[in-house]
KEKE-3310 file (N, C-alpha, C; in steps of 0.2 Angstrom, whole numbers, plus 5000, padded with zeros to 4 digits):
npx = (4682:4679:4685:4697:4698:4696:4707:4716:4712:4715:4729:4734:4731:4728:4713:4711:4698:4694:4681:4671:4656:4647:4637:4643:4637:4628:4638:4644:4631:4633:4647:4642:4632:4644:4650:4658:4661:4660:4666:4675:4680:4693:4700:4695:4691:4681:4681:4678:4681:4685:4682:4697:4705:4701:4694:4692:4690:4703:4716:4728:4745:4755:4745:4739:4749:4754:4741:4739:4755:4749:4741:4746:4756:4750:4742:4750:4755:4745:4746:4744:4749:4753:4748:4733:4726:4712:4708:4695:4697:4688:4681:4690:4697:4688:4688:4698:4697:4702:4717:4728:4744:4748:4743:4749:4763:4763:4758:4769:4778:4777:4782:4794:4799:4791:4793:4781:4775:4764:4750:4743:4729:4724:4711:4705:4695:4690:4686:4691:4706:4708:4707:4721:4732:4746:4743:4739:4751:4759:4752:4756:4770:4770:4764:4767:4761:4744:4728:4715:4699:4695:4708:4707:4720:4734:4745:4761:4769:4781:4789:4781:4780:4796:4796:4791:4795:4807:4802:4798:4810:4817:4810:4810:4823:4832:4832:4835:4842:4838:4847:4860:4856:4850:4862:4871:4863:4864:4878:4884:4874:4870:4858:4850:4843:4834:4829:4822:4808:4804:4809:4807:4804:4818:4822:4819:4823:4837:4833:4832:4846:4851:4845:4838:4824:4813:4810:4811:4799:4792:4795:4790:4776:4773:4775:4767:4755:4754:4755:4741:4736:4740:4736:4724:4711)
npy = (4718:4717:4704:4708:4714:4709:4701:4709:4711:4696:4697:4701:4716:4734:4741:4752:4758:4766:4772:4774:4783:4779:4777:4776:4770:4762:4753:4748:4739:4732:4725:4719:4709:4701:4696:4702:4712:4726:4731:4733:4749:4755:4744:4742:4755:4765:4778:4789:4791:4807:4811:4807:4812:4823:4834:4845:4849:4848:4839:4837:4830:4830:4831:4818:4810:4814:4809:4796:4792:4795:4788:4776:4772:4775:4763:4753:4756:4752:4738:4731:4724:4731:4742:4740:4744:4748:4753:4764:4775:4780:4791:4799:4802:4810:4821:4827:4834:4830:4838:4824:4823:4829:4817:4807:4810:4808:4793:4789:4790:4783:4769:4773:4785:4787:4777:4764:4755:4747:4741:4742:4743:4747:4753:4755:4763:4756:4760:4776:4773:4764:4771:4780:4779:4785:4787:4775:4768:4775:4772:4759:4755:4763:4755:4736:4725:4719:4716:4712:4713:4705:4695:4692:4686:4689:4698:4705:4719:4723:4713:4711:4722:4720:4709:4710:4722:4716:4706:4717:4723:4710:4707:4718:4720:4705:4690:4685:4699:4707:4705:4709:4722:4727:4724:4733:4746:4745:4746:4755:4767:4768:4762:4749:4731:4729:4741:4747:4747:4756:4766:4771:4782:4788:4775:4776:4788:4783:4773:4783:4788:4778:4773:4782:4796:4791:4778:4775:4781:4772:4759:4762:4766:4753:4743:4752:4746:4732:4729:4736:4726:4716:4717:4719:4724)
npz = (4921:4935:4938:4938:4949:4960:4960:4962:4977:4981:4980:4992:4992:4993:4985:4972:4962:4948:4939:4924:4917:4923:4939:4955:4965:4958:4953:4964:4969:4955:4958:4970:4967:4962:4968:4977:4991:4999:5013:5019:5018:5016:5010:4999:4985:4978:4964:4952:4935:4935:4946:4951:4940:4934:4944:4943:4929:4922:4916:4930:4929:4940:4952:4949:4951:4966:4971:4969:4977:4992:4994:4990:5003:5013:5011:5011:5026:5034:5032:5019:5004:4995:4982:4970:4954:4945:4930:4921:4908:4900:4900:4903:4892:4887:4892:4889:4876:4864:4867:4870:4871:4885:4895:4888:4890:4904:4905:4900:4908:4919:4929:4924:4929:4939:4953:4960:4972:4965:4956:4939:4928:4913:4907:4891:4877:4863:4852:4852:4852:4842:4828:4828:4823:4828:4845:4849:4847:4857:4869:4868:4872:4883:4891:4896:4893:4884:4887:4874:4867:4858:4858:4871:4877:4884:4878:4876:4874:4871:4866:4855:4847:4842:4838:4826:4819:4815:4805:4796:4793:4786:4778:4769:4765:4765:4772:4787:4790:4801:4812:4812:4806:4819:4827:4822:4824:4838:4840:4832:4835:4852:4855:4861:4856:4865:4869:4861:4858:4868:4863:4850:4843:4844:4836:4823:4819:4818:4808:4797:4796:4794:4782:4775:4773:4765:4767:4779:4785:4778:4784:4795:4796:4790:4804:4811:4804:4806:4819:4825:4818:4824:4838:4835:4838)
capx = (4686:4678:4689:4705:4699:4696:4715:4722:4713:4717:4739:4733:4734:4720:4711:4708:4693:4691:4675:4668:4649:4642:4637:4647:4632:4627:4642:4642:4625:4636:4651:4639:4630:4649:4652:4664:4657:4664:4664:4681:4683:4700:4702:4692:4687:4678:4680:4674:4687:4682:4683:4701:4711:4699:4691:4692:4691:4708:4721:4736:4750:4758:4741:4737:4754:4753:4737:4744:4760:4747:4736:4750:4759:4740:4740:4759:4754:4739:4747:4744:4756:4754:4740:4732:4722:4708:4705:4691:4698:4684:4680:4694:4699:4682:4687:4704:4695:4705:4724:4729:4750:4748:4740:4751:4767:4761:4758:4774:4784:4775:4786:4799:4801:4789:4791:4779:4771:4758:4749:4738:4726:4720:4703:4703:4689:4694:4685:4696:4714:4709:4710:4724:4740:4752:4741:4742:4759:4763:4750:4757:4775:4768:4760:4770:4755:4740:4722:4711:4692:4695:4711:4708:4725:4741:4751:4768:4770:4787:4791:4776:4785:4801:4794:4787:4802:4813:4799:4797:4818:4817:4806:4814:4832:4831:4833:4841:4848:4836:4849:4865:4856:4849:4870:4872:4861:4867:4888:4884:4869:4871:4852:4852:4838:4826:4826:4819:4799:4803:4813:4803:4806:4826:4823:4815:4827:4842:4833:4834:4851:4855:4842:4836:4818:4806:4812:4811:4794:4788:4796:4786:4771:4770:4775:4759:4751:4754:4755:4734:4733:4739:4733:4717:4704)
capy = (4723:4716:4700:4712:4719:4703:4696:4714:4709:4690:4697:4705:4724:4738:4741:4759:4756:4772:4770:4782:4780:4774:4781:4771:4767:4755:4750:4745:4734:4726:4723:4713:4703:4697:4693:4708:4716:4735:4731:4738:4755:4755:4740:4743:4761:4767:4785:4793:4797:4814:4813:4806:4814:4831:4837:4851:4850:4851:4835:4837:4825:4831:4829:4813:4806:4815:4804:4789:4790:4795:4780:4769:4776:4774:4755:4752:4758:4746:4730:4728:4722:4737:4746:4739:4748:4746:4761:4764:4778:4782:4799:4804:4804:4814:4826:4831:4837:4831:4836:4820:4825:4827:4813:4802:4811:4805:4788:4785:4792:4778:4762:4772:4790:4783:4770:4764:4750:4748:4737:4745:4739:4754:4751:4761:4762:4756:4769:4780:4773:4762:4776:4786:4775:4786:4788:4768:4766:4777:4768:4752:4761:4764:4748:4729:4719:4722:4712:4714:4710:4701:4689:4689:4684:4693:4701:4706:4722:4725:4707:4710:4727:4720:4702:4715:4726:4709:4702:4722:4724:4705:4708:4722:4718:4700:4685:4688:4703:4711:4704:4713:4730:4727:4725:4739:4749:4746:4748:4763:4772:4767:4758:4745:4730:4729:4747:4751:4746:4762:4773:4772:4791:4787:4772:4781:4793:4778:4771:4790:4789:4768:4771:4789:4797:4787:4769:4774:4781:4766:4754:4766:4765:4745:4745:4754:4744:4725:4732:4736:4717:4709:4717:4715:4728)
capz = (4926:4941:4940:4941:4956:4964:4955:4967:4983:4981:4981:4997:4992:4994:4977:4968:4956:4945:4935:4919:4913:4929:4947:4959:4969:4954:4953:4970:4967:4954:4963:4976:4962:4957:4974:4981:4995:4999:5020:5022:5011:5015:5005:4990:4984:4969:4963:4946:4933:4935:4954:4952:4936:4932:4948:4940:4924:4921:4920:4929:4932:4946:4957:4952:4954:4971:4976:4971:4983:4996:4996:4992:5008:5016:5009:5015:5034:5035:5030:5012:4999:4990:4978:4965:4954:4939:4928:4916:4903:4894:4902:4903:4885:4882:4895:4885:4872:4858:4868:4873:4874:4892:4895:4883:4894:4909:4904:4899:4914:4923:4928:4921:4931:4945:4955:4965:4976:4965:4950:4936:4924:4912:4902:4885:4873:4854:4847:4855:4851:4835:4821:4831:4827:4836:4850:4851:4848:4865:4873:4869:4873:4890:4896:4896:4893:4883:4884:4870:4867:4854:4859:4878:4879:4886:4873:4878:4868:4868:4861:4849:4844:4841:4831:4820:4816:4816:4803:4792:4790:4785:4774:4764:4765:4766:4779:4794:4790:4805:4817:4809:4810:4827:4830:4821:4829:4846:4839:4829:4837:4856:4854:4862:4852:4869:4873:4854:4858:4872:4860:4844:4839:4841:4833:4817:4816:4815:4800:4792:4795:4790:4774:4770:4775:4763:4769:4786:4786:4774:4788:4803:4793:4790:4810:4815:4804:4808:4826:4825:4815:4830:4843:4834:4841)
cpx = (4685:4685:4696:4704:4700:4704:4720:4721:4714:4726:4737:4733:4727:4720:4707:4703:4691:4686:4674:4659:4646:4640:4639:4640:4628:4631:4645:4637:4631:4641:4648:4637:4637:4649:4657:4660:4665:4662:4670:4684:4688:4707:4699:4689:4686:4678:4678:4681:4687:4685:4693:4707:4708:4694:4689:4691:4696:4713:4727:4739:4752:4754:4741:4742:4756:4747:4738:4748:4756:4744:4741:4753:4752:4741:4745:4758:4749:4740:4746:4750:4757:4746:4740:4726:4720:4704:4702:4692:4694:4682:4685:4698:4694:4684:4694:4703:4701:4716:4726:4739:4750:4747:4745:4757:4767:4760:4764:4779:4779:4778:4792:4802:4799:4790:4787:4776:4767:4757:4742:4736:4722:4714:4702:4698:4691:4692:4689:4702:4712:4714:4716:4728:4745:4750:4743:4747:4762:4759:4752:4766:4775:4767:4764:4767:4750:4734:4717:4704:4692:4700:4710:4713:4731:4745:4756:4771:4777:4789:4788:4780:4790:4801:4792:4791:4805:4809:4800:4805:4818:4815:4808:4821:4835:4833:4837:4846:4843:4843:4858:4863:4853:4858:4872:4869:4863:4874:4887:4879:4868:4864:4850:4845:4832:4823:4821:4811:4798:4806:4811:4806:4814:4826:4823:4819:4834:4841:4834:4839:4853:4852:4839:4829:4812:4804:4809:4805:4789:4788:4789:4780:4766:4771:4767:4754:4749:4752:4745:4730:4733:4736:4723:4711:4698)
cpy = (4720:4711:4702:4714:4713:4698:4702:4710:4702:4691:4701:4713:4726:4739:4748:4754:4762:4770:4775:4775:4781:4778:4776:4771:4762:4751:4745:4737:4729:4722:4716:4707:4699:4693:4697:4712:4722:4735:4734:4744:4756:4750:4741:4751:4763:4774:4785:4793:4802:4814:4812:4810:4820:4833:4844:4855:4850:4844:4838:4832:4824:4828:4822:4808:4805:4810:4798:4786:4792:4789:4775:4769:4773:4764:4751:4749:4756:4739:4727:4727:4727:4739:4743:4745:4747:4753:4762:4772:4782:4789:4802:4806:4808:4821:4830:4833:4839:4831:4830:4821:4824:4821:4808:4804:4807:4797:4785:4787:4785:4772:4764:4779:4790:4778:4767:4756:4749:4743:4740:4742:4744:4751:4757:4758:4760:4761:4775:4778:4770:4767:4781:4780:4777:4786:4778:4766:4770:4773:4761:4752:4759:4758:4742:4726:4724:4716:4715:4711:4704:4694:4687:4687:4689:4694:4706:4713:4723:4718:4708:4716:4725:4713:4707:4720:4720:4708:4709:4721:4717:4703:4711:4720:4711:4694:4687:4692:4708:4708:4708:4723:4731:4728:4730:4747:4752:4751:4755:4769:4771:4765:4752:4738:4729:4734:4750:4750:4754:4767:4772:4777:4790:4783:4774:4785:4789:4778:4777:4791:4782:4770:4776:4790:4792:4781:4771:4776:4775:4759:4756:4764:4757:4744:4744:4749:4738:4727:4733:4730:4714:4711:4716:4715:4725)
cpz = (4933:4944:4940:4945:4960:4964:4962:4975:4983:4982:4985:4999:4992:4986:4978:4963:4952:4936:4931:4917:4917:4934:4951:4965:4964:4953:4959:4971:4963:4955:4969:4973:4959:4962:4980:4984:4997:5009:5023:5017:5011:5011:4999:4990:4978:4970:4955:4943:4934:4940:4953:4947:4935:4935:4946:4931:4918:4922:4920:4934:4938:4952:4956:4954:4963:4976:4974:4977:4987:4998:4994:4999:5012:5016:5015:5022:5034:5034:5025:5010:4996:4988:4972:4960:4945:4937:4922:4914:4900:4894:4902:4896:4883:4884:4893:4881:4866:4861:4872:4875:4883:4896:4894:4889:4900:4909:4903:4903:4919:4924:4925:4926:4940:4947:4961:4967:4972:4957:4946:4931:4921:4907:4895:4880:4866:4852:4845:4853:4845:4830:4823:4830:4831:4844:4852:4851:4854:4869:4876:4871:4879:4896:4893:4892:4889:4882:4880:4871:4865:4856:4869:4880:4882:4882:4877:4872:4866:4864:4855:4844:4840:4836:4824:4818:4812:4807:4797:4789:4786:4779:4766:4762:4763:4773:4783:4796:4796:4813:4816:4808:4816:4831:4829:4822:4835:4846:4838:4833:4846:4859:4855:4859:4859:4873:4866:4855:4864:4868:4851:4839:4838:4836:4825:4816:4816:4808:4794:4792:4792:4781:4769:4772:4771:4766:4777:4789:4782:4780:4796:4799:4794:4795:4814:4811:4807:4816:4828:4821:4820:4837:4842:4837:4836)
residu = (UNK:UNK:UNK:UNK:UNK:UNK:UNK:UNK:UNK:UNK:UNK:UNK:UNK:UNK:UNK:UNK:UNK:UNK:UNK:UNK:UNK:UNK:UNK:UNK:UNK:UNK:UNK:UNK:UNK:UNK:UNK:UNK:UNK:UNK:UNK:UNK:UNK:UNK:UNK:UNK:UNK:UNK:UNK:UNK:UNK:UNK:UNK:UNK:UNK:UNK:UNK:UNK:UNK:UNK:UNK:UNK:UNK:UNK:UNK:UNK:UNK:UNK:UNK:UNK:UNK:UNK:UNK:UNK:UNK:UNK:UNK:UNK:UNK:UNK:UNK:UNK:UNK:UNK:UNK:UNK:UNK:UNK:UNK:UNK:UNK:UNK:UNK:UNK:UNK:UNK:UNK:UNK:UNK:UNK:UNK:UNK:UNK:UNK:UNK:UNK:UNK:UNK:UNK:UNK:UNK:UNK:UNK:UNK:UNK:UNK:UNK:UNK:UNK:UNK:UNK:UNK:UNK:UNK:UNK:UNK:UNK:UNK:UNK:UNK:UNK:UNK:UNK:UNK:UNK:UNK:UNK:UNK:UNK:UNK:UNK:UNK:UNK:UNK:UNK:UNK:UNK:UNK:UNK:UNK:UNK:UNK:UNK:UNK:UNK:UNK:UNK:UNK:UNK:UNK:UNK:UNK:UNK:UNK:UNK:UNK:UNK:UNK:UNK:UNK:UNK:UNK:UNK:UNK:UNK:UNK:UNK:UNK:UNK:UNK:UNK:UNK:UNK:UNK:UNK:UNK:UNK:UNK:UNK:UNK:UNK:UNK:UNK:UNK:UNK:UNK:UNK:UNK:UNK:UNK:UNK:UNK:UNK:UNK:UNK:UNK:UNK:UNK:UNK:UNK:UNK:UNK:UNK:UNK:UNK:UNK:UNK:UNK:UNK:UNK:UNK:UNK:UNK:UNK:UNK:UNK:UNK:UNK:UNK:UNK:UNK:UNK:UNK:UNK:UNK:UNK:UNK:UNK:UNK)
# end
């Protein structure tokens, strides 16, 4: 995490750091031991998940999109490039107590209903999304990009999505006939093939219409599966 804070102030923007687990006075210590000194708080600020999404015990959307646009607006009118921002998760999945809906809505209004100045890097716990496939399938819905413990690398989820359809239809039907209902999709259902990793549920309810409910929860099914093969928590 640290070295995403450092990746934000290096593209010249102010840096959110919201932390779970810790007391940001430790994390401060470790911050200094990386080498990132906190001399201007207006550039680097550490707050709590708590303090940030459930001051109250209570997440709601509205507010923290409101302090968002405030500290970007903030960031803007000081001469950054923007806001970046690195978010440890882990509290705040403990502190929704099982309804994550809210949560998951909010995540996916982001980069598509807001638009902001701003670059985000969320930190989820596996424990937490492993055994929950629809929970990961919004999350990876919600987010571009996904690093893992395991690959370290940048997965592209929407291509990963859509190689893994391509590969399942491929599968059943045979060769290359994922590029004939990808056309058929678009002509007949008005679903275009690189909006489908954002429209899942439409997509799912085409294949009920191309091939009848078993097939189409058999295809959603091996999906979610391969989908937690390769991301390969």
């Amino acid at each position: 995490m640290f070295s995403n804070l450092k990746a934000g102030l290096d593209k010249g923007c102010s840096v959110l750091y919201i932390v779970s687990g810790e007391s940001i006075d430790n994390i401060k210590v470790e911050l200094g031991d990386f080498g990132l000194r906190i001399g201007e708080p207006k550039k680097l600020r550490i707050v709590t998940s708590h303090q940030w999404y459930t001051p109250d015990g209570e997440f709601n959307a509205d507010r923290v999109v409101k302090q968002y646009s405030s500290l970007i607006e903030e960031s803007l009118d000081k001469g950054f490039g923007g806001l970046f921002v690195s978010a440890d998760l882990a509290d705040t999945f403990n502190c929704l107590s099982g309804n994550l809906d809210p949560w998951l809505k909010y995540e996916r209004s982001f980069g598509r209903v807001f638009k902001f100045e701003m670059e985000a890097i969320c930190a989820y716990r596996v424990d937490q999304v492993e055994s929950k496939s629809e929970v990961l399938l919004q999350l990876l819905q919600s987010h571009k990009n996904t690093i893992t413990p395991k690959t370290e690398i940048l997965i592209n989820n929407r291509k990963l999505c859509l190689d893994i359809i391509s590969q399942e239809l491929d599968g059943l039907f045979g060769e290359y006939i994922d590029r004939f209902i990808f056309n058929l999709v678009e002509r007949d259902f008005m679903l275009p093939r690189e909006r489908i990793p954002d429209k899942i549920e439409d997509f799912n309810r085409v294949l009920e219409s191309l091939f009848g409910h078993t097939i189409a929860i058999m295809i959603r099914k091996q999906i979610l599966r391969n989908l937690k093969e390769k991301i390969e928590f």
